[in-house]
Wavefront OBJ file of the C-alpha trace (Angstrom):
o trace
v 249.261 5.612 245.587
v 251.743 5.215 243.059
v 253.931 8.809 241.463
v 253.949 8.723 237.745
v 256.121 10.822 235.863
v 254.561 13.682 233.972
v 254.137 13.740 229.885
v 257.357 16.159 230.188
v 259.859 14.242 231.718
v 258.819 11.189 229.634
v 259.356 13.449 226.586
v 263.174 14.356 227.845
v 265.732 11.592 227.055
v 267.591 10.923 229.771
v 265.292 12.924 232.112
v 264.613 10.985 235.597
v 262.977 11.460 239.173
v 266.485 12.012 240.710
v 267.564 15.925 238.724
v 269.122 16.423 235.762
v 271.924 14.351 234.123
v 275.550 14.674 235.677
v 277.975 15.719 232.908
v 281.425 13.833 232.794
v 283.902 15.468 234.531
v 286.222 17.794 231.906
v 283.274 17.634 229.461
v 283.686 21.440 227.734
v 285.791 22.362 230.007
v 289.394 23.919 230.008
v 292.352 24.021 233.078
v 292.487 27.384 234.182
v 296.325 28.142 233.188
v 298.878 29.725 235.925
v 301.780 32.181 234.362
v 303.911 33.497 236.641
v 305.892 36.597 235.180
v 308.551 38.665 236.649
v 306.794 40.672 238.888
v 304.830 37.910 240.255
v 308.396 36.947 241.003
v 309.435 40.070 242.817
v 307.031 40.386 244.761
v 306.816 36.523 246.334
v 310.743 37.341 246.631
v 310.053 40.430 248.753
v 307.541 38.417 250.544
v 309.948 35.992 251.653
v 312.829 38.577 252.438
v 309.855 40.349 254.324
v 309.312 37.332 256.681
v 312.502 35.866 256.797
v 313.638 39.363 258.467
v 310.438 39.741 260.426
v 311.195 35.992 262.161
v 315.008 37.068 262.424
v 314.119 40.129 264.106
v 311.397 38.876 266.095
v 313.837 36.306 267.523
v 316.237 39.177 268.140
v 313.429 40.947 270.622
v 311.972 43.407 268.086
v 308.587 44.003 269.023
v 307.399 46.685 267.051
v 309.305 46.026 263.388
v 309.000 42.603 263.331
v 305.248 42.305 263.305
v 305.225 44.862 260.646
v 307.112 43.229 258.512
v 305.452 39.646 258.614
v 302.283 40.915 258.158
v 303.279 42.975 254.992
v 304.879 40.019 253.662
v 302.277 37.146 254.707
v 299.161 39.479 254.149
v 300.256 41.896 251.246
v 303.237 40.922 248.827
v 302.722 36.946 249.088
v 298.996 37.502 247.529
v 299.478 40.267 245.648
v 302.285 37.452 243.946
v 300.006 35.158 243.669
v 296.943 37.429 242.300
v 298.447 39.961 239.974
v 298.327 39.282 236.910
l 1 2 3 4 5 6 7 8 9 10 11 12 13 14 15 16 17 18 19 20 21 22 23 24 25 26 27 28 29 30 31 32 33 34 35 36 37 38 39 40 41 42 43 44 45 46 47 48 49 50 51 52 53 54 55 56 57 58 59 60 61 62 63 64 65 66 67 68 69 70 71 72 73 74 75 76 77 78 79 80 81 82 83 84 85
């Protein structure tokens, strides 16, 4: 037996078996757009003092303020850099 397509998707230019027509890529669409202002800055800088001391002091023998400090800066002030706004 042999599929036909139905009165509605004959109707539909461009309409076939398959799904709906791809659109090109960038069609209606816009870049989301990154701005980076000074607190953004501040905090990736305190991120990076944050975990430059954390490794420093880890490789000094710290074991309880040196895993403090690289998870504030790798888990708090490097994303909260990134995501504020």
């Amino acid at each position: 037996m042999v599929k036909t397509k139905s009165r509605k998707q004959k109707d539909k230019p461009g309409a076939s078996s398959k799904g709906p027509a791809a659109k090109p890529i960038g069609a209606g669409t816009q870049a989301p757009t990154i701005s980076f202002s000074r607190i953004n800055a501040i905090y990736l800088g305190a991120g990076a003092v944050a975990i430059g001391l954390g490794f420093y002091l880890l490789a000094q023998g710290s074991m309880t303020l040196a895993p403090i400090l690289l998870v504030l800066g790798y888990c708090v002030l490097l994303p909260i850099g990134i995501i504020k706004k």
